[in-house]
N, C-alpha and C positions, 0 to 999 in steps of 0.2 A: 514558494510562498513563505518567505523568513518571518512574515509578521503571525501567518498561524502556525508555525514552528515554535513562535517563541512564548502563543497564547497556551499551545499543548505542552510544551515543560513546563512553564507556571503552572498549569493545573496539575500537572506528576508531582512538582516539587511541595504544593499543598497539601495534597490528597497523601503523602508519604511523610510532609513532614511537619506538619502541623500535632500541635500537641493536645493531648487527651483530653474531652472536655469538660470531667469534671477531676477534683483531686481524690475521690473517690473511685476511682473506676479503672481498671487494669489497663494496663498501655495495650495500646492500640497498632496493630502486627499488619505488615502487608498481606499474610494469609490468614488474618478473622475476615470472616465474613462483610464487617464494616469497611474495611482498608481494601479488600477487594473489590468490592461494588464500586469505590471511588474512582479504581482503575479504569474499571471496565465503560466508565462511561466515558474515558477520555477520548476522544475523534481523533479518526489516523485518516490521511491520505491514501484509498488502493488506489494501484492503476496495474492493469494489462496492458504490457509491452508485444504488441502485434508485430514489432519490426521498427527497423529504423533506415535510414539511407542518409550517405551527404552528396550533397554537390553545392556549386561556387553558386552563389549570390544572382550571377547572371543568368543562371539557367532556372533559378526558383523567379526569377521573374519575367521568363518564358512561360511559366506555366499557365494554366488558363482552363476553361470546364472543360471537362471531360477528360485531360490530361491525368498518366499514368505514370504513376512511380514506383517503382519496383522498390522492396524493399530487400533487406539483409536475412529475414525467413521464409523458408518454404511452406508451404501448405501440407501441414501434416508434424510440422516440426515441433515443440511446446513451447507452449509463449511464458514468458516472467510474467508472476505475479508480484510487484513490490509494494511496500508501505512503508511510508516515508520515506523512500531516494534508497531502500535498502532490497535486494530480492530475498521472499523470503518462499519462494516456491517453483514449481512449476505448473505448466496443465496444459491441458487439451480444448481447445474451443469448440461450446457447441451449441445448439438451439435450445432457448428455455422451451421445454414442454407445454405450460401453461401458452405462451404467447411465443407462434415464431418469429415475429418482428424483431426479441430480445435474443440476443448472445447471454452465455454464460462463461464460465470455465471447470472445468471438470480439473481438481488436482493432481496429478500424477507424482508429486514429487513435493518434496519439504527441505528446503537446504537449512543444514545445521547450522549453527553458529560464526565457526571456523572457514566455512563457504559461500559465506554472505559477501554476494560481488555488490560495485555500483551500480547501479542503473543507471 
């Protein structure tokens, strides 16, 4: 989605670089209180990566109800947690307690910086 990609850095690039508002009043830091809040309201994209699989063109239009596609994880494996096209974790799927109609993910894992693959 490149066009809320590019709605969410306009909003980082305000919220960080927008100047003080009045000429009274001490500059305005990514960690006061104010500059944070800004952040924190910016919308990011999750998605849990349960798996993936390819195949050719002609066989995705064989498919049809009920049809099974096996994907690239096993049952039991950790699925990616990413935000915005980056992983920035792992975990364990599991039933929301409240409602078991709903999945969750339980974190297992936090990739650092330096380990951020693509998704």
């Amino acid at each position: 989605m490149p066009d809320s990609d590019n709605k969410t850095e306009a909003a980082l690039d305000e919220a960080l670089l927008s100047p003080a508002q009045g000429a009274g009043e001490a500059e305005e830091t990514l960690g006061s209180s104010r500059g944070l809040e800004a952040v924190k309201r910016i919308p990011v994209q999750l998605q849990v990566v349960l798996g993936s699989a390819s195949m050719p063109v002609s066989s995705l239009l064989k498919l049809g109800r009920g049809a099974v596609v096996p994907l690239d994880h096993r049952v039991g494996e950790p699925v990616d947690v990413v935000v915005n096209g980056r992983i920035i974790a792992r975990g364990e799927v599991m039933v929301v307690e409240d409602d078991s109609s709903r999945f969750g993910v339980s974190l297992t894992e936090i990739v650092g910086p330096g380990g951020n693959d693509e998704a």
